[in-house]
C-alpha positions as a printed NumPy array, in Angstrom:
array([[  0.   ,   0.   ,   0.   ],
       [  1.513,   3.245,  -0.89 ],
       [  1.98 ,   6.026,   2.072],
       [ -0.593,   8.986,   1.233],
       [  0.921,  12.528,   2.111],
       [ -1.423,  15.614,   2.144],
       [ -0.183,  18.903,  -0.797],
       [  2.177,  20.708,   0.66 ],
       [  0.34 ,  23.975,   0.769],
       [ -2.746,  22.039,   2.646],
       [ -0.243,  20.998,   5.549],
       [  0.301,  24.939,   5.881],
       [ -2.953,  25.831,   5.637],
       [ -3.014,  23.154,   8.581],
       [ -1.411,  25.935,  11.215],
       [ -3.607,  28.373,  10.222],
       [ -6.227,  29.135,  13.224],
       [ -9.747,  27.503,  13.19 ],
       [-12.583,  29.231,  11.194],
       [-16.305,  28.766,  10.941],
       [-15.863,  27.616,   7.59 ],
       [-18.841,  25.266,   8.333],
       [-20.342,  25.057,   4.983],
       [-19.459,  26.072,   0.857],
       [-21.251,  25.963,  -2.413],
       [-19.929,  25.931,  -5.31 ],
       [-21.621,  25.418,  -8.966],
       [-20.136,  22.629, -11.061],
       [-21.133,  21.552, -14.498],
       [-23.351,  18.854, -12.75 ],
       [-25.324,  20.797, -10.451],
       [-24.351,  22.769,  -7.147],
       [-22.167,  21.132,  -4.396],
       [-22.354,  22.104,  -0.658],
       [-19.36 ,  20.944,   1.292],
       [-20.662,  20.735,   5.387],
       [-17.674,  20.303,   7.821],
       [-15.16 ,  22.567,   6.596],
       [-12.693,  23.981,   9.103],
       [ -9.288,  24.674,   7.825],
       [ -9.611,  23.598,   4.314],
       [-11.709,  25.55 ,   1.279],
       [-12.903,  24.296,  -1.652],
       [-10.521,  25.689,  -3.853],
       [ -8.156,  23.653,  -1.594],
       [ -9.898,  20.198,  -2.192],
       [-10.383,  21.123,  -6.014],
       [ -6.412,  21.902,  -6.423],
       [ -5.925,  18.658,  -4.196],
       [ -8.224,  16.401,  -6.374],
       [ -6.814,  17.925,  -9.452],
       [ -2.836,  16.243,  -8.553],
       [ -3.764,  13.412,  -6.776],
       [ -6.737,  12.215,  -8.826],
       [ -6.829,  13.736, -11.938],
       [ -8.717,  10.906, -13.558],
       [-11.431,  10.819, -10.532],
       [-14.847,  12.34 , -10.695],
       [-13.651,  16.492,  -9.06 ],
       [-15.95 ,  17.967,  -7.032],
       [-18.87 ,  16.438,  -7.588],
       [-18.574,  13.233,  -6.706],
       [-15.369,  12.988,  -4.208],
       [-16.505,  11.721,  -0.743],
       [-14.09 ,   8.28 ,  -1.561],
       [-10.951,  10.676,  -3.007],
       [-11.461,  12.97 ,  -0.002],
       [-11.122,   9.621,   2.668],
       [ -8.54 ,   7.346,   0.473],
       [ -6.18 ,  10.319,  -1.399],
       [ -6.412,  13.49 ,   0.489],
       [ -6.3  ,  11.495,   3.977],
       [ -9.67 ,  13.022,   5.604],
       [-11.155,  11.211,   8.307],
       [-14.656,  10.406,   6.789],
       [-16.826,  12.088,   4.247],
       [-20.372,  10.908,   2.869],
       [-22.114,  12.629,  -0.252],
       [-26.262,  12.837,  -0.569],
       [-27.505,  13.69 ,  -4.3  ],
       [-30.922,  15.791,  -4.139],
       [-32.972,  15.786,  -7.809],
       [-34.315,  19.05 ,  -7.575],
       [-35.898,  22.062,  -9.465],
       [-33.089,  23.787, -10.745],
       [-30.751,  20.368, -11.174],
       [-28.799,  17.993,  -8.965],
       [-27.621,  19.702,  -5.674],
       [-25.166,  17.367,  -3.623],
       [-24.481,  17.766,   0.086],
       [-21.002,  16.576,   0.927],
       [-19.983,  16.286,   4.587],
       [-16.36 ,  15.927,   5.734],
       [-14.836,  15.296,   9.295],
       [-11.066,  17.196,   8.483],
       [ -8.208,  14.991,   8.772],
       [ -7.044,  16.765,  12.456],
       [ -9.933,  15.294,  13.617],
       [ -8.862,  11.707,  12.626],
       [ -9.33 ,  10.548,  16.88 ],
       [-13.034,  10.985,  16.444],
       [-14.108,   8.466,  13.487],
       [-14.348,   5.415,  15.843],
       [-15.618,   2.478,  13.355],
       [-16.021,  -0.992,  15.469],
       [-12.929,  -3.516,  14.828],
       [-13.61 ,  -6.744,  12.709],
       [-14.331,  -9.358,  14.295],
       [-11.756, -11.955,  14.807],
       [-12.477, -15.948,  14.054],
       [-12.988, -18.068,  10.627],
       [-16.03 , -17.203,   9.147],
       [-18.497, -19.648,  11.28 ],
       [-21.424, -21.549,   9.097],
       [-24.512, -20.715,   9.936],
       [-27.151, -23.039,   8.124],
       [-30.114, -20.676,   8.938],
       [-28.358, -17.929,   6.874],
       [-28.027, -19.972,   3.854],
       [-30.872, -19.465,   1.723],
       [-30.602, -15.95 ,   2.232],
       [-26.895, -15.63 ,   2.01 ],
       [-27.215, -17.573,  -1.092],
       [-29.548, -14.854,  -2.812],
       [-27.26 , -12.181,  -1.376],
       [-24.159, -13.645,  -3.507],
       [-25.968, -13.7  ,  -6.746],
       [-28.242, -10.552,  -6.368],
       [-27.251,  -8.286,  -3.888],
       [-29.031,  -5.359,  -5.332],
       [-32.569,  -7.875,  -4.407],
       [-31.343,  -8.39 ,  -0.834],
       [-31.307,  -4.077,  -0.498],
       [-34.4  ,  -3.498,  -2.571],
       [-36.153,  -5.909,   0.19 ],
       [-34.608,  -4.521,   2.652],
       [-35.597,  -0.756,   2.519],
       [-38.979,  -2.107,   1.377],
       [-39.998,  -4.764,   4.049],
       [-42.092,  -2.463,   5.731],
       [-44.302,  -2.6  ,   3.352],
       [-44.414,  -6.629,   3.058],
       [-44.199,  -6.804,   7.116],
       [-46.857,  -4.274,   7.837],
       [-49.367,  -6.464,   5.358],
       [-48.943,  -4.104,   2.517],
       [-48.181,  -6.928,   0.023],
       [-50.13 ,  -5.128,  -3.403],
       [-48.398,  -2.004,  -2.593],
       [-44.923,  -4.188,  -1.94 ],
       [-45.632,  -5.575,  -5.331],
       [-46.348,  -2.491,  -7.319],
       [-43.151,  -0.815,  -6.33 ],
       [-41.302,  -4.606,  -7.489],
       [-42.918,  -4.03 , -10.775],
       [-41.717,  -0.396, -11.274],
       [-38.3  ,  -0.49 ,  -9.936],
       [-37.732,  -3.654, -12.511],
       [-36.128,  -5.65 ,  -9.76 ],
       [-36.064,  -9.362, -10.032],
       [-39.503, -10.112,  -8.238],
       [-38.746, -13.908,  -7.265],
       [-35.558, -12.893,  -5.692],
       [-37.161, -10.29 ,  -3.376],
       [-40.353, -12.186,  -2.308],
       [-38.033, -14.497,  -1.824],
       [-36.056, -12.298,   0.51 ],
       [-39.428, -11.282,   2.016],
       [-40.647, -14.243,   2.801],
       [-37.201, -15.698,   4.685],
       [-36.659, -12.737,   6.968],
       [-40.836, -12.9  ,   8.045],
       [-39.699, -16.329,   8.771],
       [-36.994, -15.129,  11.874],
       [-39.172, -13.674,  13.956],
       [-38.588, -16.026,  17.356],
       [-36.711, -14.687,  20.364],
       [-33.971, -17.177,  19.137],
       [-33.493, -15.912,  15.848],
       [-33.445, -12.128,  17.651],
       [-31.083, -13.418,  20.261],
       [-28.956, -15.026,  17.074],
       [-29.391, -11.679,  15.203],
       [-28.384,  -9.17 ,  17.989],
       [-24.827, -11.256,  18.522],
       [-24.369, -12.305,  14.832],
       [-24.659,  -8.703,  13.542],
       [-21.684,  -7.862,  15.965],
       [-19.584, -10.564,  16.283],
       [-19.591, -13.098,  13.419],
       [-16.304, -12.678,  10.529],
       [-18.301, -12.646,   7.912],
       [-19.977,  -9.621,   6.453],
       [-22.861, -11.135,   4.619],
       [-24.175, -12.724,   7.908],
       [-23.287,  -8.979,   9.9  ],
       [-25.851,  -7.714,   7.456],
       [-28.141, -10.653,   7.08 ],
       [-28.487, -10.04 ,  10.966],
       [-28.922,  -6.555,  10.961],
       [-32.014,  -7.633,   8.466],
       [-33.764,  -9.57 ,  10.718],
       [-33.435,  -7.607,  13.599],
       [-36.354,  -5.374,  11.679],
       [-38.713,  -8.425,  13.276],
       [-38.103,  -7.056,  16.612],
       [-38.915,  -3.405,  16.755],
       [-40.469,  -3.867,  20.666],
       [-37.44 ,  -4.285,  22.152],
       [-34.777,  -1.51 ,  22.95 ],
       [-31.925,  -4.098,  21.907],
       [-32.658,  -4.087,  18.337],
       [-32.02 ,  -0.439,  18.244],
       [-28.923,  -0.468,  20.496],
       [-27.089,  -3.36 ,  17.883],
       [-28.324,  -1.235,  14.854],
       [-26.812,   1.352,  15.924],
       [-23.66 ,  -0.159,  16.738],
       [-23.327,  -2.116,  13.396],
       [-24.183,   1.421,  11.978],
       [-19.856,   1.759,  13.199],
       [-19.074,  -1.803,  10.999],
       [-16.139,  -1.137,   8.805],
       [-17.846,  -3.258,   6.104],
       [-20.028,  -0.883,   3.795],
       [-22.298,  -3.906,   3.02 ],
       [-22.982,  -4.141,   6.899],
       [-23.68 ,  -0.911,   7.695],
       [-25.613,  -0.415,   4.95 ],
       [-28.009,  -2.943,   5.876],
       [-27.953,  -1.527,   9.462],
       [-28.923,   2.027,   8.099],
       [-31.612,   0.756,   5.985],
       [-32.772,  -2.059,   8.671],
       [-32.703,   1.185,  10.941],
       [-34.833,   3.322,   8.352],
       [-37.214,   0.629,   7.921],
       [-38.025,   0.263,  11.414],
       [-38.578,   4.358,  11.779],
       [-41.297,   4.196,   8.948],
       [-42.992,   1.189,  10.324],
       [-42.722,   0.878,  13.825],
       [-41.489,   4.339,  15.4  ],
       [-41.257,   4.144,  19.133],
       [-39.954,   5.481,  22.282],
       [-36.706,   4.36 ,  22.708],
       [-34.236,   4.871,  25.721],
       [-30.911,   5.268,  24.636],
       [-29.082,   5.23 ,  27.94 ],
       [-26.945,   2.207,  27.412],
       [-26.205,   3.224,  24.319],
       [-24.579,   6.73 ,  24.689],
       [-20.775,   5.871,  23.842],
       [-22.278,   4.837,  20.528],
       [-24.087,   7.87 ,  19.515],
       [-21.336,  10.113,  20.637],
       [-19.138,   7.913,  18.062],
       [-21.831,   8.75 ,  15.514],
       [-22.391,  12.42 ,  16.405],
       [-18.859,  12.842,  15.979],
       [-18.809,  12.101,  12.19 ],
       [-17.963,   7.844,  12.185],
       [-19.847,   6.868,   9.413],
       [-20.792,  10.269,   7.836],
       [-23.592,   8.17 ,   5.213],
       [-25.421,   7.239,   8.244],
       [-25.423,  10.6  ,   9.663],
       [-28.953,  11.861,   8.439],
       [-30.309,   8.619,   9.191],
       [-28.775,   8.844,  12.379],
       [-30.141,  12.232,  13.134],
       [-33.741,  10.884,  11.913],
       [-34.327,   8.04 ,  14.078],
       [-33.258,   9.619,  17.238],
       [-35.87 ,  12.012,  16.045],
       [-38.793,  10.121,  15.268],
       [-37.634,   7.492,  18.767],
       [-37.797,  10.583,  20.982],
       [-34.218,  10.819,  22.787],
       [-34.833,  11.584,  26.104],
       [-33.016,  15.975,  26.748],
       [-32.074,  13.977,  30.037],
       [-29.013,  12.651,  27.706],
       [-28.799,  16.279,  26.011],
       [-25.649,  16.674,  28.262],
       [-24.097,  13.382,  28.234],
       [-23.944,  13.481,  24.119],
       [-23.175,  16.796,  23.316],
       [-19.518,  18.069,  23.398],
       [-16.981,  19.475,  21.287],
       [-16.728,  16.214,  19.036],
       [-20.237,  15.487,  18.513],
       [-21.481,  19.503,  18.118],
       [-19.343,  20.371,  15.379],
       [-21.102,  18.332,  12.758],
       [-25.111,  19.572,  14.087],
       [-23.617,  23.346,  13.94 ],
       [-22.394,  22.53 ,  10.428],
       [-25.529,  21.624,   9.713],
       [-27.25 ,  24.473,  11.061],
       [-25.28 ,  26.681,   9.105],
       [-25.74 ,  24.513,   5.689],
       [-27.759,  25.911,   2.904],
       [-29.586,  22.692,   1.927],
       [-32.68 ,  22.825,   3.932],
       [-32.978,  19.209,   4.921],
       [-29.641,  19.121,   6.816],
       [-31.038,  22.163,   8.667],
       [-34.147,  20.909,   9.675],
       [-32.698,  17.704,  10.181],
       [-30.63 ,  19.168,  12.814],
       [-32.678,  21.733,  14.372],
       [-35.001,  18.676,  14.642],
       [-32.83 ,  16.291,  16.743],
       [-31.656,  19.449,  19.095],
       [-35.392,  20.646,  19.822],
       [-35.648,  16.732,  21.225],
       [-32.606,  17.202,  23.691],
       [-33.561,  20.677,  24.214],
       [-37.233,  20.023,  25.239],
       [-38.208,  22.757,  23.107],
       [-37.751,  24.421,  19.462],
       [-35.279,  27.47 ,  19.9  ],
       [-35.992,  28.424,  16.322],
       [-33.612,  28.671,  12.947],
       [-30.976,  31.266,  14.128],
       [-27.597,  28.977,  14.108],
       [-26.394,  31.789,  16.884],
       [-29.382,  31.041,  19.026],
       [-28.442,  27.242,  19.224],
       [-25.11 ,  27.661,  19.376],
       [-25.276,  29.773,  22.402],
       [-27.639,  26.66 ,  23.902],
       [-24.883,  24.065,  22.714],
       [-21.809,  26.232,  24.82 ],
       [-24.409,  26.435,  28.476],
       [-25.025,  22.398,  27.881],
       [-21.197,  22.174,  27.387],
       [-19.967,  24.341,  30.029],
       [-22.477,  22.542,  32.731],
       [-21.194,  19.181,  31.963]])
């Protein structure tokens, strides 16, 4: 593996002091693209960067993987909106000075252990893994007993229908405490990826208990994009069909992970589901700190409206109350929970 080394004039630009360089737009010849996260680097920074250290990649508009595996930043997602006036993608970034606070879970050790009730679906997985997602993120509407309108969206998405239903009709078969009990520890702890995310399918049986949520959450921190994948959709499934109270106590080293920036394409989704669970502002000051405010001020401050309401959304829940849609306001809010703590 070759060493990566940061441009010379971005390690300078490295002493300079910190900014509020939260967020950046800039119009490319594929739409708009708003950079959230932004301390000590600009765009014309990351364009220069991109253009001698991948000049073959996609620029701009479509660097969240340059940004993490050539230009050495700690994480970095990228959301595509269709909208009026043309594509417009949001593209958050934890800086590489903040490297400490991306804490993704370590692989599990071990051979790869057999399991014989993953087979069938582990089997569909290896030919058609596009299936296994497309049931996924749509098993709400098979599990809630929405089977015509399950259907109709098989028929216009063009997926391969006997694959899915297949799919659909193997994870409504895991729905014992057994198979939850197998799920919670497989989706953490067994070497092999396909069963992580198999696992983190199944869990969607089980949206009563508080443990489901917990594991999803923590596989949301699995190296392995095919795991936490399936633990972001299994998570986004649940919050359409079975939203609940949840208490997220036991799981607060977790979320401050998350809040931080691990996993930046599960970072909306995260913000939605503690939303729509109802986190308790009793844990308002045991998750929020320097690491895990930066990103929900960037947010504030972003341009793109959903990342603003997204986050104004998840603070009015800790808060106990809405404080509004003045950044300044909140921010103020964020430095009395801080100092208290």
């Amino acid at each position: 593996m070759r060493n990566l080394r940061l441009p010379r004039f971005a390690l300078l630009f490295l002493l300079i002091p910190l900014t509020s360089l939260f967020s950046q737009v800039v119009q490319t010849d594929k739409g708009k693209v708003e950079f959230i996260g932004l301390k000590r680097w600009s765009i014309k920074m990351i364009e220069d960067s991109l253009a001698v250290y991948v000049p073959k990649g996609h620029g701009l508009w479509g660097c969240a993987a340059d940004l993490v595996g050539s230009l050495r930043f700690a994480d970095a997602s990228v959301i595509r909106y269709s909208e009026d006036s043309g594509l417009y993608s949001v593209i958050t970034v934890v800086e590489p000075q903040d490297s400490a606070r991306i804490q993704y879970r370590s692989k599990p050790s071990g051979s790869s252990a057999n399991m014989p009730d993953f087979a069938a679906l582990k089997s569909i997985i290896h030919k058609d893994f596009m299936a296994f997602q497309f049931a996924l993120i749509n098993y709400h509407l098979y599990s809630t007993g929405g089977i015509d309108s399950a259907r109709i969206v098989v028929r216009d998405w063009g997926v391969d229908s006997v694959a899915v239903n297949a799919i659909w009709a193997l994870l409504s078969e895991k729905n014992t405490q057994a198979d939850k009990s197998l799920a919670v520890w497989t989706s953490l702890n067994n070497p092999d990826p396909s069963n992580r995310a198999i696992a983190c399918a199944i869990l969607t049986n089980f949206p009563e208990d508080d443990l489901t949520w917990w594991s999803l959450m923590d596989a949301l921190r699995d190296k392995e994009p095919m795991v936490n994948t399936a633990a972001r959709q299994a998570l986004s499934v649940l919050m359409k069909s079975s939203p609940r109270t949840v208490d997220w106590a036991p799981c607060l080293q977790t979320l401050r992970f998350l809040l931080a920036g691990t996993n930046l394409f599960s970072y909306t989704t995260l913000l939605e589901v503690l939303q729509h669970t109802n986190v308790s502002p009793i844990l308002a000051s045991l998750l929020l700190e320097e690491s895990t405010t930066d990103l929900l001020l960037a947010y504030l401050n972003a341009h793109h409206s959903r990342e603003r309401r997204l986050a104004r959304g998840l603070l009015s829940k800790l808060a106990g109350k809405d404080l509004g849609d003045d950044a300044h306001v909140w921010k103020q809010w964020l430095e009395n929970v801080i100092q208290k703590d």
